[in-house]
Residue, then its C-alpha position, 0 to 999 in steps of 0.5 A: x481470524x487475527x488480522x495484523x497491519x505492517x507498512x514497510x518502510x526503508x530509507x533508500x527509496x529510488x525515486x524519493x529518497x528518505x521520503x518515509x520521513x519526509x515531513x509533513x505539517x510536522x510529521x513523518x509521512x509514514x506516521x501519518x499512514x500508521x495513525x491512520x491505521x490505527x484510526x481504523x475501527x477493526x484494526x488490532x496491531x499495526x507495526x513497522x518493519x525497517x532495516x533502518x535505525x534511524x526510522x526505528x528511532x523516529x517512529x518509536x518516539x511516536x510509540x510505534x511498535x518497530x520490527x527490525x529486518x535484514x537490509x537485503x529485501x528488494x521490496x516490501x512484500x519479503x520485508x513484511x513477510x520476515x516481519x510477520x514470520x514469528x507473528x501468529x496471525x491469520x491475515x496480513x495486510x501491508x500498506x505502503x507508507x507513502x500512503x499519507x491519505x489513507x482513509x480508515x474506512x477503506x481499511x475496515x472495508x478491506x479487512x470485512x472483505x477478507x474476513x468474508x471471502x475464503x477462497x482468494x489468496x491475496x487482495x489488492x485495493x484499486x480506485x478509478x484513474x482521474x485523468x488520463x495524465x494520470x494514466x500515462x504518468x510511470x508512477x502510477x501502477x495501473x491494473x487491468x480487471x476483469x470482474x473482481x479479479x486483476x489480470x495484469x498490471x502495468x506502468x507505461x502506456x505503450x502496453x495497451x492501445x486506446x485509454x479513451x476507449x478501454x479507460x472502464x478497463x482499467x483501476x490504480x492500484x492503491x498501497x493497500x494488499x492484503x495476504x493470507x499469511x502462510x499464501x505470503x510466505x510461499x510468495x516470497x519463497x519464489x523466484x522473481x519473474x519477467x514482468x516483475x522485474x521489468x516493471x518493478x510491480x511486485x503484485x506480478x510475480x503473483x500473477x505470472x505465478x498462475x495465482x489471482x489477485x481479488x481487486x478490492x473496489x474504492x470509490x475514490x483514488x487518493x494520491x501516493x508519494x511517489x515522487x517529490x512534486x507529488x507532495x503538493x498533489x497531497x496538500x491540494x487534495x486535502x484542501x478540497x477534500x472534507x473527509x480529508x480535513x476531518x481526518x487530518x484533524x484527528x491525526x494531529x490530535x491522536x491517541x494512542x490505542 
C-alpha cells in the first residue's frame, strides 16, 4: 500500500486570508505542517497542491515538491483529488495546512490504522474538546461518535441541548483525513449536500451520502489556525507544551528527506 501525504492550500481563505503563508517565527504556516510531515517515520511523499504561484514560488524555496490545480475547487478534498489523480497510490492522507502543531507521531498512527483496517472508506482524527468555550466557538468543527464511527458533525450549539451533560459524546475534528483513493475520486464526483453546504464541513457530504467515517482517537487537541486571534492560542500552547518545544526545534533545523 503507498501511502501519500497532500496539504492543499489556496491564498483566499475567508476567515484568514493569505494565512497559508502567514509567518510563523520566520516560516510560512504551511511549512511548518509539511516539515512536520515529513518528520513522520512512515511517510513516503508529501506534496503541495495550490492554484496559486505565489504559494508555489514560496514553497518551492524550501524544496516542496508542488502540484498546480485549477482555481475552481470549493474546498481541499477536490483539490487534493485532482492532485493525486495521476499519482499511483493506494491511501491518500490530506492534512489541512492550518495545522502548525501537528504531531508526527499522530500521523504514524493514522497511517498504522489505515494500513490495518480494510473495510472503512475514509478516516478522520478527532481529539477531545478542552473547554466548553471551545465547544461553542464556530470555528471549531465538532463530531458526534458513536464507537469508532462519526455520525454527524456540526459547528454551532444550537444543534445539540446540553454540553454538560453529553460533553463524552462529542470530539474536534482535527486537520488530519485520510481516503481511500479511488473512494475520494468517487467523493468528489458527487453532488454537494444540504448539511454540507449549510455548515461548511465537507466530511458531510460523506455522511449524507450514506457512507461512515472511521474516527481515528488522539489523546490531545492541538489548536488550528482559524482565524487571526488563534495565532497566539499557537504560541501559548507550545509554551506549555514539552513535545511541542522538542518538535519545533527540529522543525527550524530540518533536513530534507
Amino acid at each position: 500500500m503507498k501511502k501519500i501525504v497532500v496539504i492543499p492550500a489556496r491564498l483566499n481563505s475567508k476567515r484568514f486570508p493569505n494565512k497559508i503563508l502567514f509567518d510563523l517565527k520566520g516560516l510560512p504556516m504551511i511549512e511548518h505542517v509539511r516539515r512536520r510531515a515529513l518528520l513522520a517515520k512512515n511517510v513516503e511523499k508529501v506534496y503541495i497542491a495550490t492554484c496559486d504561484t505565489e504559494i508555489r514560488d514560496v514553497l518551492e524555496g524550501y524544496g516542496a515538491e508542488v502540484i498546480m490545480t485549477s482555481k475552481n475547487h470549493k474546498n481541499g478534498t477536490t483539490r487534493v483529488a485532482e492532485a493525486v489523480s495521476n499519482i499511483n497510490c493506494s491511501n491518500v492522507i490530506l492534512i489541512q495546512g492550518d495545522e502548525p502543531l501537528l504531531l508526527p507521531r499522530h500521523l504514524d498512527k493514522m497511517l498504522n490504522i489505515i494500513s490495518h483496517d480494510n473495510s472503512s472508506f475514509a478516516w478522520n482524527a478527532t481529539g477531545p474538546i478542552e473547554t466548553e468555550e471551545e465547544f461553542n466557538r464556530s470555528s471549531v468543527v465538532k463530531a458526534s461518535i458513536y464507537g469508532n464511527k462519526i455520525l454527524y458533525c456540526f459547528r454551532k450549539k444550537n444543534l445539540i441541548n446540553d454540553y454538560t451533560n453529553h460533553s463524552h459524546n462529542y470530539r474536534k475534528i482535527l486537520g488530519l483525513i485520510a481516503y481511500k483513493k479511488d473512494f475520494l475520486v468517487r467523493l468528489t464526483e458527487m453532488n454537494s449536500t444540504l448539511i454540507e453546504e449549510m455548515e461548511s464541513i465537507e466530511q458531510m457530504r460523506i455522511i449524507e451520502n450514506g457512507y461512515s467515517i472511521c474516527s481515528v482517537p488522539f489523546e490531545s487537541s492541538q489548536p488550528s489556525v482559524n482565524e487571526p486571534s488563534e495565532v497566539q492560542l499557537v504560541w501559548d500552547y507550545v509554551a506549555n507544551d514539552n513535545e511541542q518545544k522538542i518538535i519545533l526545534e527540529k522543525v527550524f533545523n530540518f533536513n530534507y528527506k
